[in-house]
ROZAFI-47602 format. One line per field, with one value per residue (C-alpha): residue number from 0; x, y, z. Coordinates in nm, 4 decimals. Layout:
BEGIN
nuvo: NUM	...
u: X	...
v: Y	...
w: Z	...
***
This chain:
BEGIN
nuvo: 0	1	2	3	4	5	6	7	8	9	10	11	12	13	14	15	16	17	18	19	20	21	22	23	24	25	26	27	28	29	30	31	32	33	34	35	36	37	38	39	40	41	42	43	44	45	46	47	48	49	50	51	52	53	54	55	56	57	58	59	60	61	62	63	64	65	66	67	68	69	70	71	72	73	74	75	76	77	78	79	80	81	82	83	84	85	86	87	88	89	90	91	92	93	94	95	96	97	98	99	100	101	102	103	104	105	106	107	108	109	110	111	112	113	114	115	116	117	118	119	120	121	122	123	124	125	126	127	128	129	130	131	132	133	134	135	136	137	138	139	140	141	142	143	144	145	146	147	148	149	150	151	152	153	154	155	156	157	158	159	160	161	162	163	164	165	166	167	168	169	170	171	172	173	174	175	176	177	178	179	180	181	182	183	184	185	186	187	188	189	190	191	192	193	194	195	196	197	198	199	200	201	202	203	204	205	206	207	208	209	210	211	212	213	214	215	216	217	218	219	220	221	222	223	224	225	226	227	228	229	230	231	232	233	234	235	236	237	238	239	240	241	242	243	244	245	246	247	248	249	250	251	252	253	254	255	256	257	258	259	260	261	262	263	264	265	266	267	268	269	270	271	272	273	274	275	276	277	278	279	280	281	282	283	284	285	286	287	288	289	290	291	292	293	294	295	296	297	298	299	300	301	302	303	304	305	306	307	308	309	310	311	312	313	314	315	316	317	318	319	320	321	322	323	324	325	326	327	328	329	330	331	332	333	334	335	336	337	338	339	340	341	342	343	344	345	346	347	348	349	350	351	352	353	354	355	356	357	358	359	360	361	362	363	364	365	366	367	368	369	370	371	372	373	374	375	376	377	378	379	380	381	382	383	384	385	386	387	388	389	390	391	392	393	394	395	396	397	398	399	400	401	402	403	404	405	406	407	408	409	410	411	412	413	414	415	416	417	418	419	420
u: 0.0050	-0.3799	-0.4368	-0.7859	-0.7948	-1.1243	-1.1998	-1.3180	-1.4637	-1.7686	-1.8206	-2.1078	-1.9241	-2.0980	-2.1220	-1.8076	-1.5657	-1.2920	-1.1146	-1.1737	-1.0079	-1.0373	-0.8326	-0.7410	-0.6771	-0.4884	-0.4684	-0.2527	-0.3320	0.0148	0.1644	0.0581	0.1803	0.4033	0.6688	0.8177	0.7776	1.1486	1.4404	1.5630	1.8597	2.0281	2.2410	2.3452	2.5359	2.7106	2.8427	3.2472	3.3007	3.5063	3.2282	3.0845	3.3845	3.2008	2.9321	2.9587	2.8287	3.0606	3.0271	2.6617	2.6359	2.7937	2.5769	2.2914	2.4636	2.5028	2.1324	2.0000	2.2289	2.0933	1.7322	1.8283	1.6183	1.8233	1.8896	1.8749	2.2241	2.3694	2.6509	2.7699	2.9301	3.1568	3.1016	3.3660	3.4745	3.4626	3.2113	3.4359	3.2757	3.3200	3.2064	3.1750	3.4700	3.4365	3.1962	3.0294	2.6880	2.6628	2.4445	2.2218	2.3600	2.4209	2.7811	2.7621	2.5823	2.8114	3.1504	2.9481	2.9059	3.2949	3.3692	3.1169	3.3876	3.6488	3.4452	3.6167	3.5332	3.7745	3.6764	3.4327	3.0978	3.0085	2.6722	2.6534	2.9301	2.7427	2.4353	2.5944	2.7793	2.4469	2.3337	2.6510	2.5509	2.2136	2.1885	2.3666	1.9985	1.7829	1.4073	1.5147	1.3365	1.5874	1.6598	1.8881	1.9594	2.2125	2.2808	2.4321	2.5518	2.5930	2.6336	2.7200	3.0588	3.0632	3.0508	2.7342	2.4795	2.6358	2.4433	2.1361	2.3378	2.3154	1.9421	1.8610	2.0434	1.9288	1.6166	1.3207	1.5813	1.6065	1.4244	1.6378	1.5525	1.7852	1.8697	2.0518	2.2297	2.2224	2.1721	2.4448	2.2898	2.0179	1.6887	1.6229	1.9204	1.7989	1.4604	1.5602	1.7486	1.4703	1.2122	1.4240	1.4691	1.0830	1.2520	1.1652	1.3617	1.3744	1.6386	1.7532	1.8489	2.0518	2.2674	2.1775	1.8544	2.0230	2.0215	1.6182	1.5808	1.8143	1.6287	1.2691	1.3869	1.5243	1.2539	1.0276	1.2219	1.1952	0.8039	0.8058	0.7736	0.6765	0.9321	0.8536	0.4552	0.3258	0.0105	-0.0555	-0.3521	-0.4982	-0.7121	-0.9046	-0.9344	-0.9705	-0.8226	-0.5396	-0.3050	-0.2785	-0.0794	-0.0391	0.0641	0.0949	-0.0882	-0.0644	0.1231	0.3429	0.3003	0.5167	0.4761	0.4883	0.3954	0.7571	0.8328	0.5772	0.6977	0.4718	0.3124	0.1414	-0.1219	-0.2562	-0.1171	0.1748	0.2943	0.3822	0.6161	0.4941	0.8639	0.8132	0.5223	0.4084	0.0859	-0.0297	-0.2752	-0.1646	-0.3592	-0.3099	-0.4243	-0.5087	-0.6026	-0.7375	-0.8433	-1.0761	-1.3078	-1.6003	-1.9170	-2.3539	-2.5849	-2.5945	-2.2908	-2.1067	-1.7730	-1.4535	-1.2105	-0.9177	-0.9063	-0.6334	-0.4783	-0.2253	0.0104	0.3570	0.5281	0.2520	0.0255	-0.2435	-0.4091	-0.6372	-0.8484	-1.0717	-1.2419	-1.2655	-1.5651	-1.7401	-2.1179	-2.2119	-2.5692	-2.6787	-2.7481	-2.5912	-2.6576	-2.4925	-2.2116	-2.0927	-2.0561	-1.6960	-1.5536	-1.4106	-1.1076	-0.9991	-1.0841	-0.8548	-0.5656	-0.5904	-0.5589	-0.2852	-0.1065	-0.1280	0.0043	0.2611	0.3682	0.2770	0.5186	0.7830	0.7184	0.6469	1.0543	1.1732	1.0567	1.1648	1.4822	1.4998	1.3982	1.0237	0.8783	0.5322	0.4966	0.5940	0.3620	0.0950	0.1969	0.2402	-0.0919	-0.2510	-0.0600	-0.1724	-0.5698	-0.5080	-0.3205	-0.6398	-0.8995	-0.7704	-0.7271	-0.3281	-0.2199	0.1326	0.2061	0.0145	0.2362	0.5428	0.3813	0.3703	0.7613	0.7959	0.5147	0.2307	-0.0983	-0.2958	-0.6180	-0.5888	-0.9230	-0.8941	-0.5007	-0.3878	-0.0255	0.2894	0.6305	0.8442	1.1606	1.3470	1.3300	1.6184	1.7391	1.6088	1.2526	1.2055	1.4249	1.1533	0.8904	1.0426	1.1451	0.7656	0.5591	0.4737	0.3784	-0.0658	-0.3225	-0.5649	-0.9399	-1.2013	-1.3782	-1.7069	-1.6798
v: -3.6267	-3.5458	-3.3114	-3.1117	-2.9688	-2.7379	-2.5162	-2.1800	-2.0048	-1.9322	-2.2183	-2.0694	-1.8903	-1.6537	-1.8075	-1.7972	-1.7841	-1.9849	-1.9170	-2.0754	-1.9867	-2.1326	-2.0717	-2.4162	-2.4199	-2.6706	-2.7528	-3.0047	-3.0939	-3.1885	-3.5094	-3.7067	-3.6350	-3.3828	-3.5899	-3.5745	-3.8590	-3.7972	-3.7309	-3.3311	-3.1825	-2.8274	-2.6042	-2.2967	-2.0872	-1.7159	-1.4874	-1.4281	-1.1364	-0.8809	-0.6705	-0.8111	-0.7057	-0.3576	-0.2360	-0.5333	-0.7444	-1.0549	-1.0585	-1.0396	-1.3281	-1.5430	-1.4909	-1.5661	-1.8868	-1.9826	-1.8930	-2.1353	-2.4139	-2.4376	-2.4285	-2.7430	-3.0543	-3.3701	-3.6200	-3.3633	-3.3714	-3.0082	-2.8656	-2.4727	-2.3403	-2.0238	-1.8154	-1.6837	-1.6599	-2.0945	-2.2506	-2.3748	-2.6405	-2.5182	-2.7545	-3.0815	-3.1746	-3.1426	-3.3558	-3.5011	-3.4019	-3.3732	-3.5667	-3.2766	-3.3436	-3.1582	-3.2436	-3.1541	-2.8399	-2.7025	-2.8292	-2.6199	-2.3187	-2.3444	-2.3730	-2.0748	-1.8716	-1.9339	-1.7336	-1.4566	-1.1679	-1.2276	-1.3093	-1.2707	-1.3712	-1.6955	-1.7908	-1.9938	-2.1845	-2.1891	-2.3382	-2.6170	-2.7510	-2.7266	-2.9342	-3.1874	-3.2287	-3.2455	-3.5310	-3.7197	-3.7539	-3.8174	-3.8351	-3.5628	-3.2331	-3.0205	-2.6430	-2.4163	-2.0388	-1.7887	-1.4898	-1.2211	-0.8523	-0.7889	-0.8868	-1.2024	-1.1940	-1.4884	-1.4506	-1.3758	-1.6767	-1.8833	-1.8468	-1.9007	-2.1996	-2.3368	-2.2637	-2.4106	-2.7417	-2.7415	-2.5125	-2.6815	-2.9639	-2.7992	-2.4794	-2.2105	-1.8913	-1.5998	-1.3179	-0.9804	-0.7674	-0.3923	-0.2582	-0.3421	-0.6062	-0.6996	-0.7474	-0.9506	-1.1381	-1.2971	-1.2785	-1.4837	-1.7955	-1.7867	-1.8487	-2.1311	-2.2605	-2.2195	-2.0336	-1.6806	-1.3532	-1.0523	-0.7624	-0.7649	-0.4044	-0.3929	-0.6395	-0.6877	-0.8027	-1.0990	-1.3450	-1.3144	-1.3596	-1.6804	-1.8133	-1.7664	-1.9239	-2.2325	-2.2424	-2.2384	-2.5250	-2.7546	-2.7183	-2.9050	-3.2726	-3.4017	-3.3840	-3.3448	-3.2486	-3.1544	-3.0398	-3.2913	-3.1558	-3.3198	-3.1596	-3.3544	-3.3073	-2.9197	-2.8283	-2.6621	-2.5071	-2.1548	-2.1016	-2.2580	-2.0076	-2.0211	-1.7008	-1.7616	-1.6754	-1.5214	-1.5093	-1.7602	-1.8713	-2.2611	-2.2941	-2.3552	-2.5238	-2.8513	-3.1824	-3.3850	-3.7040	-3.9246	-3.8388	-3.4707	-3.4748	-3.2759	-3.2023	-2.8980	-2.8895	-2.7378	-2.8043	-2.9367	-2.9018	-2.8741	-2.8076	-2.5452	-2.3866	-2.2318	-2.1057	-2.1717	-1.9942	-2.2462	-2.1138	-2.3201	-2.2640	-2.4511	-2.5022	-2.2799	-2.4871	-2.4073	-2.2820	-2.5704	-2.7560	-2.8889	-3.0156	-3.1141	-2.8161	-3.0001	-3.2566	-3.1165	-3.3478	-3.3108	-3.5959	-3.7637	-4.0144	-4.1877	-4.1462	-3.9309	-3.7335	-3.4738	-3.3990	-3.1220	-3.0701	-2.7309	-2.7144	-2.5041	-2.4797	-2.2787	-2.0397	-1.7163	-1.6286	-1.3131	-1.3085	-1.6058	-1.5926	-1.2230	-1.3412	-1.2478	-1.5028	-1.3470	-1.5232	-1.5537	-1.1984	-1.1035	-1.2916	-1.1217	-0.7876	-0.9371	-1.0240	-0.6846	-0.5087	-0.7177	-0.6049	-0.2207	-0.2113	-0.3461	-0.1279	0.2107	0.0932	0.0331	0.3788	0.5634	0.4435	0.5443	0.8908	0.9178	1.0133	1.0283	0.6815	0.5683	0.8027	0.6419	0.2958	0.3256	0.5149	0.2195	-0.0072	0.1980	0.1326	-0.2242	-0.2695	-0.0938	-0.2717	-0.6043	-0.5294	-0.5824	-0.3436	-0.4216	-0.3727	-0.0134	0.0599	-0.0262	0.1773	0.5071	0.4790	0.5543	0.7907	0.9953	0.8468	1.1108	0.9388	0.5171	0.4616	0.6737	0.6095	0.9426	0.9612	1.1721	1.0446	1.1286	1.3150	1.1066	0.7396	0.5448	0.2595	0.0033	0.1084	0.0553	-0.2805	-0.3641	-0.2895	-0.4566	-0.7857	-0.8074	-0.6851	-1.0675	-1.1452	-1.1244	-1.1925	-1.4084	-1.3263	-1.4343	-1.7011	-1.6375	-1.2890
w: -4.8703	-4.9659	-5.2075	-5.3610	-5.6804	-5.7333	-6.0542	-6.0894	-6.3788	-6.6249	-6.7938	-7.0673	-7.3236	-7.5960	-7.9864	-8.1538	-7.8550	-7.8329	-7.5203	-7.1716	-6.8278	-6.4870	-6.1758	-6.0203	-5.6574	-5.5131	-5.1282	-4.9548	-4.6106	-4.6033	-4.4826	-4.1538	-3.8807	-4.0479	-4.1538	-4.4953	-4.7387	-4.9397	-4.7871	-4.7953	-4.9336	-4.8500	-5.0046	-4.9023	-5.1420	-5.0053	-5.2321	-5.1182	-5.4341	-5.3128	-5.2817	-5.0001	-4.7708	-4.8236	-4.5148	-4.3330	-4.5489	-4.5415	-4.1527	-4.2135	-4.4471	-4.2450	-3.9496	-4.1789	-4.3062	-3.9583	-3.8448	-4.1660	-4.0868	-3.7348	-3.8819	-4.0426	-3.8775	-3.8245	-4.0901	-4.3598	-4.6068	-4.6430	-4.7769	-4.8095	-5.1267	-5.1133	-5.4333	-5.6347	-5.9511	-5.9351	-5.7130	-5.3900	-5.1257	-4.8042	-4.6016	-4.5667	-4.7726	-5.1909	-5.3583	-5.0419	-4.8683	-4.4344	-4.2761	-4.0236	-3.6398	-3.3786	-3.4404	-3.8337	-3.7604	-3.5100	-3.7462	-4.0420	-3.8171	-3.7393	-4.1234	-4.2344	-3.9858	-4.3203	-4.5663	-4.7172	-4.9548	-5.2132	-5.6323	-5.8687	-5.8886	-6.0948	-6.0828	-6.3104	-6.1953	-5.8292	-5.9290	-6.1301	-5.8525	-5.6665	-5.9164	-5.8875	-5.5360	-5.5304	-5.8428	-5.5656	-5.3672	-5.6938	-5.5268	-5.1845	-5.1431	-5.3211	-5.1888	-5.1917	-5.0823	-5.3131	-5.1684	-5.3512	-5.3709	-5.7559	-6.0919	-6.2583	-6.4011	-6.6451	-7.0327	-7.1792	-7.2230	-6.9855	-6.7303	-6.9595	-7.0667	-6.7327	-6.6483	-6.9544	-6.8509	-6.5050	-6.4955	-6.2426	-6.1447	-5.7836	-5.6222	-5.5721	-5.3369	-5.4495	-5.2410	-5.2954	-5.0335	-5.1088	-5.3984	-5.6501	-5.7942	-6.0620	-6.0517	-6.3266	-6.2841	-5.9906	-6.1277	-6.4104	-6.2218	-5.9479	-6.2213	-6.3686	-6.0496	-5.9091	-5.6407	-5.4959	-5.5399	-5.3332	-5.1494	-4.8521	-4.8580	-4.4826	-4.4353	-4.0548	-4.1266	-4.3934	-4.0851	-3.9970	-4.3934	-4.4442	-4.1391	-4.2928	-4.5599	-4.3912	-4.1815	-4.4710	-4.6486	-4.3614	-4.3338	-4.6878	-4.6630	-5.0395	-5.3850	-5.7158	-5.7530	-6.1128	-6.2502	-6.5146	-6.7841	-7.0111	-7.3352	-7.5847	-7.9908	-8.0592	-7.7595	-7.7116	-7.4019	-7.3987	-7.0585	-6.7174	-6.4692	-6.1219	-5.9864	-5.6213	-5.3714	-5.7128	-6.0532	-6.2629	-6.6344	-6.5966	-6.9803	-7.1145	-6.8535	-6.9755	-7.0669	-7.2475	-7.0923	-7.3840	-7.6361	-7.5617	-7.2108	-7.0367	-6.6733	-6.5492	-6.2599	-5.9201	-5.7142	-5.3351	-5.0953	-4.7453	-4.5593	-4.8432	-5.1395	-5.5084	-5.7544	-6.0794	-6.4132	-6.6889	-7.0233	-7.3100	-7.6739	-7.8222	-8.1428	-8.1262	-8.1201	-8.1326	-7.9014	-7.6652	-7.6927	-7.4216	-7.3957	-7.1538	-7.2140	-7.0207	-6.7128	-6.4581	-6.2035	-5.9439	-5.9698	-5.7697	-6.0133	-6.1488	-5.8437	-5.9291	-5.6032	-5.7171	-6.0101	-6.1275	-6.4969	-6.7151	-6.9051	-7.1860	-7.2867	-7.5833	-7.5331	-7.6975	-7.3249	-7.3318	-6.9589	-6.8787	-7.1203	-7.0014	-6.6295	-6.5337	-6.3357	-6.0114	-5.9902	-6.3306	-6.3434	-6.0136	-6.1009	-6.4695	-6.2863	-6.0510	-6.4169	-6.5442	-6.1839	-6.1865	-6.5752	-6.5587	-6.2269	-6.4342	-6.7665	-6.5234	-6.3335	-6.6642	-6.8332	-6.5161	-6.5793	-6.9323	-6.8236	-6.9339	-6.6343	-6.8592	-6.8945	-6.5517	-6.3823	-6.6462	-6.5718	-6.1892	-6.1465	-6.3266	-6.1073	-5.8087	-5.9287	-5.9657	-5.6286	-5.4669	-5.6539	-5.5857	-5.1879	-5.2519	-4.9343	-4.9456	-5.3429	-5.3147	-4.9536	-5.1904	-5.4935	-5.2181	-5.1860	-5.5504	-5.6343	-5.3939	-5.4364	-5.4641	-5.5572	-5.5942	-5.7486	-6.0056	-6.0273	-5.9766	-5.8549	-5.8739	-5.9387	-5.6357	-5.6781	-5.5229	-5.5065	-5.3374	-5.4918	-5.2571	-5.2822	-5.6234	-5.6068	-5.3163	-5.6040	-5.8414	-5.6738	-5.5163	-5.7898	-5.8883	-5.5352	-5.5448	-5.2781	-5.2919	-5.3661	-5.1452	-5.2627	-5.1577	-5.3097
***
């Protein structure tokens, strides 16, 4: 695979500033000819609850369990979990992974036709024995899909328990049916898992959705890529955060890699670019001063393929010093739409209708500022946008449900700025 790394940002900072931010793109041309260089693994895990006898759902999941399976490209391993209150292998038999063939595929399609609403919902449980499965293909691209339709029934912290054992050890994309289930819930394991989360309010549209998933999955041919960064004497990391195509906080998520050095884990890739947010504090220095802030590389194993440098020079050039960087500055606005969506949800639901409108009518701004169409076309399903510049809005009377899970769920996905902007 060939990848670029290439920083943006103000270098010149004014006297006595400490902080320095630079978006880091990375591109990957992806692999020649298009053929992965580690093998692929596939999971695919249905919620069978109870619940989902309700509106069709069961029948719909398993159509969309079928569609994914036959997305699968040859030679991949699969398996399909049935979620209860345990996690139960449905196919191929327990403990062992399917090699993709026409054969397999068509046996797994025959074996989806078993599932049956009927148990709790165990999570936790779920993604551990994805994890059993998967630590049987150490080096694969690791994937899997959970769908969903409500809450997690185990004990409190257990799930936590199990994130925090497995967290960034496979990517997980987490889907919920309806509306009976919890945002943050699947918020939470999808960040663990560098996976994505979002509703699929209908349950007739669940096939398209487990198929643009799979789909997706298959176009990603390398394992295992992490931002490695290194900072010298008086310099510190603030944050890593991915910032495109969604925001997520990769900062707790470092491991350290020798003196003053520590990766940060970007899951699998394909043909693709990211943006990244990298924030470092340093020691303030004199008019004049130059210095290497960090040295951020994109690395496989020990094979490093990319490499860009964050810098700072000191001047009393007020001029210079109060540039605004446009990306760091777009993706800091991205940041905050993303968090005053959230906060104006969560105060709705607490019944202050003051602070939401405040917080959605600053979301609204941000969303039109930044050129985000489909965050501000989600923001009109919860409040009329009277005037988006100024952030003028009204809080509609009523919202359904699946609107403002569609807001929530997408609020940390962000557009990309132009670059020669």
């Amino acid at each position: 695979m060939a990848y670029t790394a290439e920083a943006f940002q103000n270098e010149f900072l004014a006297l006595g500033a400490t902080e320095v931010n630079a978006i880091v793109t990375v591109t990957s041309s992806g692999a020649e000819g298009g053929l992965r260089t580690a093998g692929a693994t596939e999971i695919i895990i249905v919620d069978c609850s109870g619940s989902m006898q309700a509106e069709g759902r069961m029948i719909a999941a398993r159509q969309a369990a079928k569609a994914a399976v036959n997305c699968i490209d040859d030679g991949v391993r699969f398996a399909i979990v049935a979620g209860v209150s345990t996690a139960q292998q449905l196919f191929p038999a327990p403990g062992q992974l399917a090699v993709a063939t026409p054969e397999t595929r068509a046996q797994a399609v025959h074996a989806i036709d078993r599932l049956q609403a009927n148990g709790g919902t165990a999570m936790g449980a779920w993604l551990k024995l994805a994890h059993q499965l998967f630590a049987q293909r150490p080096g694969d691209i690791q994937h899997a899909i959970l769908l969903t339709d409500g809450e997690n029934g185990e004990y409190k912290g257990y799930l936590e328990s199990v994130l925090q054992e497995i967290g960034g050890s496979f990517t997980c994309d987490c889907r919920g049916v309806g509306t009976n289930w919890t945002v943050s819930e699947l918020r939470k394991i999808a960040t663990a898992m560098l996976g994505t989360v979002d509703i699929v309010a209908r349950p007739q549209d669940l096939a398209a959705a487990f198929e643009q998933m799979m789909t997706a999955a298959m176009g990603k041919t390398s394992a295992g890529v992490q931002l490695k960064v290194w900072t010298p004497v008086n310099s510190t990391i603030r944050f890593v955060k991915q910032v495109e195509p969604q925001m997520v906080d990769l900062t707790g998520k470092r491991s350290e890699d020798g003196p003053r050095a520590g990766r940060y884990p970007l899951g699998s890739w394909g043909s693709e670019s990211r943006d990244y947010h990298v924030c470092v504090d340093v020691t303030a220095g004199a008019a004049g001063d130059e210095m290497l802030a960090a040295r951020v590389s994109v690395v496989e194993g020990d094979v490093a393929h990319a490499q860009c440098l964050v810098r700072a020079v000191w001047t009393d050039d007020a001029a210079l010093s109060a540039r605004i960087n446009r990306q760091v500055a777009h993706y800091t606005g991205q940041a905050e739409l993303a968090d005053v969506i959230q906060a104006g949800i969560e105060a709705r639901k607490a019944g202050d209708d003051r602070t939401a409108t405040l917080k959605f009518g600053r979301a609204a701004q941000l969303a039109h500022q930044s050129g985000n169409t489909a965050t501000e076309e989600l923001l009109s399903t919860v409040v009329e946008i009277e005037d988006a510049a100024t952030g003028t809005v009204r809080l509609r009377r009523r919202i359904e449900a699946a609107d403002e899970m569609a807001l929530d769920t997408r609020s940390t996905k962000t557009v990309r700025v132009g670059r020669g902007q």
